[in-house]
C-alpha positions as CSV (number, residue, x, y, z in Angstrom):
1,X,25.1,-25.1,0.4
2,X,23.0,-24.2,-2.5
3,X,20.1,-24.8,-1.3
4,X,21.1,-21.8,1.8
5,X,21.7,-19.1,-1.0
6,X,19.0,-19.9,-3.2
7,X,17.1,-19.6,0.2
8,X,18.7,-16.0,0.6
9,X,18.1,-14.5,-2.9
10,X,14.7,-15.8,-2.8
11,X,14.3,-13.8,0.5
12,X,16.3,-10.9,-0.8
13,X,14.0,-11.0,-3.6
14,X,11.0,-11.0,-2.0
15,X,11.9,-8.1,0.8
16,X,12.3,-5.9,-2.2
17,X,9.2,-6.7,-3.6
18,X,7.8,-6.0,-0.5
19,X,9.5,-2.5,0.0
20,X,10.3,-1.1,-3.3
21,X,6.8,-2.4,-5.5
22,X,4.0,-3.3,-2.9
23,X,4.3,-1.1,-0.1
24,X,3.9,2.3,-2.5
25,X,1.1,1.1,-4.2
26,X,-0.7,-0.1,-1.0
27,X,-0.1,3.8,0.8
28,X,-1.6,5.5,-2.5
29,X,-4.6,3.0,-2.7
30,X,-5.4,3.2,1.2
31,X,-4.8,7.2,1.5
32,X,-6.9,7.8,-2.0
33,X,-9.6,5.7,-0.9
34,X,-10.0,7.6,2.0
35,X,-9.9,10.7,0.4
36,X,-12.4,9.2,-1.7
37,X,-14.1,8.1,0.9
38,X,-14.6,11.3,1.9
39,X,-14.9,13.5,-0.9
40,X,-18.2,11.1,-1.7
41,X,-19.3,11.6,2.3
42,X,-19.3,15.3,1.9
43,X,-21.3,15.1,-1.4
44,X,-23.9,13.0,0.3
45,X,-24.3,14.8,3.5
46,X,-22.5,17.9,3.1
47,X,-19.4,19.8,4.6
48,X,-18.5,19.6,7.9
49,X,-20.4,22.4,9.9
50,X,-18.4,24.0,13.0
């Protein structure tokens, strides 16, 4: 029976990891890089012309 619940916390455990720590970081890196991405584009070629 111990071996279910230490299953369970471990889970529990990792789920917040997942949620509270690594999924915030992971959206600022992606959406800066792309702004990033983009502010160095422009730089390079220029701003969009309409």
């Amino acid at each position: 029976m111990t071996e279910n619940s230490n299953s369970k916390k471990n889970e529990r455990a990792a789920f917040l990891f997942l949620t509270v720590i690594l999924a915030p970081i992971l959206s600022v890196i992606i959406v800066g890089g792309y702004g990033f991405l983009i502010w160095i584009t422009q730089i390079i070629v220029g701003p969009p012309t309409g």
